[in-house]
C-alpha positions, 0 to 999 in steps of 0.5 A: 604947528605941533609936532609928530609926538602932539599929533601920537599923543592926541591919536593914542588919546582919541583911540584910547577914549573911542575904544572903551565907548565902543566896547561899552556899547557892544560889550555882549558881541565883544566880550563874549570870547574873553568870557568863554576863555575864563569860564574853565578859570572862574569855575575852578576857583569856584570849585575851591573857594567856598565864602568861608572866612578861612578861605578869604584868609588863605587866598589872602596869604596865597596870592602875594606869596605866589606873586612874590615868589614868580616876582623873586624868581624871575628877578633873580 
């Protein structure tokens, strides 16, 4: 017979599959408040990122130097 951590881990498995295929299924009804919460987001990197080549190169030398510094301030 298995025990409680094969009975958790079959449960959070099923969960785990079940989910996605039901939000892939109603994807329209269960995504549309995250869509409207990142609406303001998406639009204002829009805003500032024209597809130029220069702008793929400063998003590129941006993003890890904020990652990296928010990464080096709060492990400090």
């Amino acid at each position: 017979m298995p025990g409680g951590a094969a009975w958790l881990g079959g449960a959070t498995a099923t969960v785990g599959a079940v989910l996605p295929a039901a939000a892939s299924l109603w994807w329209q009804k269960a995504w549309a408040p995250l869509r409207r919460a990142l609406l303001v987001p998406v639009r204002a990197v829009k805003a500032v990122h024209g597809g130029s080549l220069g702008d793929y190169a400063l998003w590129f030398v941006t993003g890890p130097a904020v990652l990296g510094a928010g990464w080096g301030l709060t492990l400090r």
